[in-house]
C-alpha positions in Angstrom: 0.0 0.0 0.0 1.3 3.7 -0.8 1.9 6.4 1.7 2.0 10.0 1.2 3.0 12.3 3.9 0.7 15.2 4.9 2.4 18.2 6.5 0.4 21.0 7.8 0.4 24.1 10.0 -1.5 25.2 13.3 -1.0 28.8 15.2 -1.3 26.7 18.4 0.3 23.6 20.3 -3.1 22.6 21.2 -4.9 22.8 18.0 -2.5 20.5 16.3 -2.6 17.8 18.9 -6.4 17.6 19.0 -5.9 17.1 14.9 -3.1 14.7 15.6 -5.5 12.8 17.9 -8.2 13.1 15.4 -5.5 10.9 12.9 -4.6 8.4 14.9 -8.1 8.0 15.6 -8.3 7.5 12.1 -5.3 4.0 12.4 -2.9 6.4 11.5 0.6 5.7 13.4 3.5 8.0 12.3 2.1 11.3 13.1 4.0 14.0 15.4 4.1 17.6 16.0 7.4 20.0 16.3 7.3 23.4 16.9 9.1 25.9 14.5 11.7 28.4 15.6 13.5 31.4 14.2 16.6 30.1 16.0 18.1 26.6 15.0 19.2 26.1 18.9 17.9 24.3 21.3 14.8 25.1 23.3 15.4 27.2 27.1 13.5 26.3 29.7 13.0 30.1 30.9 12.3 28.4 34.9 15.2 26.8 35.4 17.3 30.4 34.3 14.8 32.2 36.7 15.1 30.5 39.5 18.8 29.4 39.3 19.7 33.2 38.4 22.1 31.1 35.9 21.0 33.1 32.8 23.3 32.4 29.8 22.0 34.9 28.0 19.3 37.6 27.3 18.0 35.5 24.1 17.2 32.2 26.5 14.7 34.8 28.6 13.6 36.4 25.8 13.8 34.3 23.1 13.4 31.5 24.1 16.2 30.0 22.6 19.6 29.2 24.0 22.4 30.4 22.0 24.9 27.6 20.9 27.8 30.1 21.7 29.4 33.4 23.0 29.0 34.9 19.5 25.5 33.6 18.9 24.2 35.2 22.5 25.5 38.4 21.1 23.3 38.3 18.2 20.4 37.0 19.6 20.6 39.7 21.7 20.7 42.3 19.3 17.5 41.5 17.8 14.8 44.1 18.1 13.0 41.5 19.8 15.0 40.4 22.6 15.3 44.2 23.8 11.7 45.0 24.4 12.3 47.8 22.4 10.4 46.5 19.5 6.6 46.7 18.3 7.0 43.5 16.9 6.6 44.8 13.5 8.8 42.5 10.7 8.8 39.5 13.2 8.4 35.6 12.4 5.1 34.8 13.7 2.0 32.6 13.1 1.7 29.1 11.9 5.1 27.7 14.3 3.5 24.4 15.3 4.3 21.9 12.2 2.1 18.8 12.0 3.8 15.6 10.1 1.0 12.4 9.5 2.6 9.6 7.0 -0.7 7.9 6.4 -2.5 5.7 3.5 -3.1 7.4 0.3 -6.7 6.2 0.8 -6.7 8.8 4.4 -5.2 11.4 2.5 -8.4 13.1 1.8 -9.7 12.5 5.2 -6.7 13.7 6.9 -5.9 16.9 4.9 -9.8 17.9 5.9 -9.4 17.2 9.7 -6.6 19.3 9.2 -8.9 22.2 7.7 -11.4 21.6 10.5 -9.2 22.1 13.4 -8.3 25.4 11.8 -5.2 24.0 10.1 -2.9 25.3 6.9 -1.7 22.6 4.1 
């Protein structure tokens, strides 16, 4: 049998996994959601800086991003948006939850207008 894979966008976490649920309801196995970043670092977990008082830099409170090194803290920094000084105006924002289903070519119909329901792009 022949798979296609279906990717689609949501503005929210939640919204893509009640469609995710929705496929597997469906038999689908391989489906998972990732969240899209500006940065290509890893994730900060803004708690553990706040509490500790260990803040590697002003991108992991403000970006939430930790910078992979001295030089990339600097930059992160120096975006508009980690100084609070911005309006947000220019920024990368939206559809940064990215929903991946690998289903039957049969579902792909099915799938791509749960996806459309629950308020999703593809």
């Amino acid at each position: 049998m022949s798979e296609r894979t279906v990717l689609a966008s949501f503005y929210s976490e939640p919204e893509a996994n009640v469609v995710a649920d929705q496929i597997r309801d469906l038999g689908v196995e391989t489906v998972q959601v990732d969240t899209l970043h500006r940065y290509p670092t890893p994730r900060a977990n803004h708690w553990v800086y706040t509490l500790s008082g260990e803040v590697p830099s002003l991108a992991s409170l403000t970006l939430d991003t930790t910078p992979g090194s001295r030089d990339a803290a600097v930059l992160m920094a120096a975006d508009p948006a980690a100084s609070g000084m911005s309006d947000g105006q220019g920024n990368i924002t939206g559809r940064n939850y990215l929903l991946t289903a690998v289903c039957p070519e049969d579902l792909v119909e099915t799938v791509v207008q749960l996806i459309r329901d629950g308020n999703g792009y593809t």
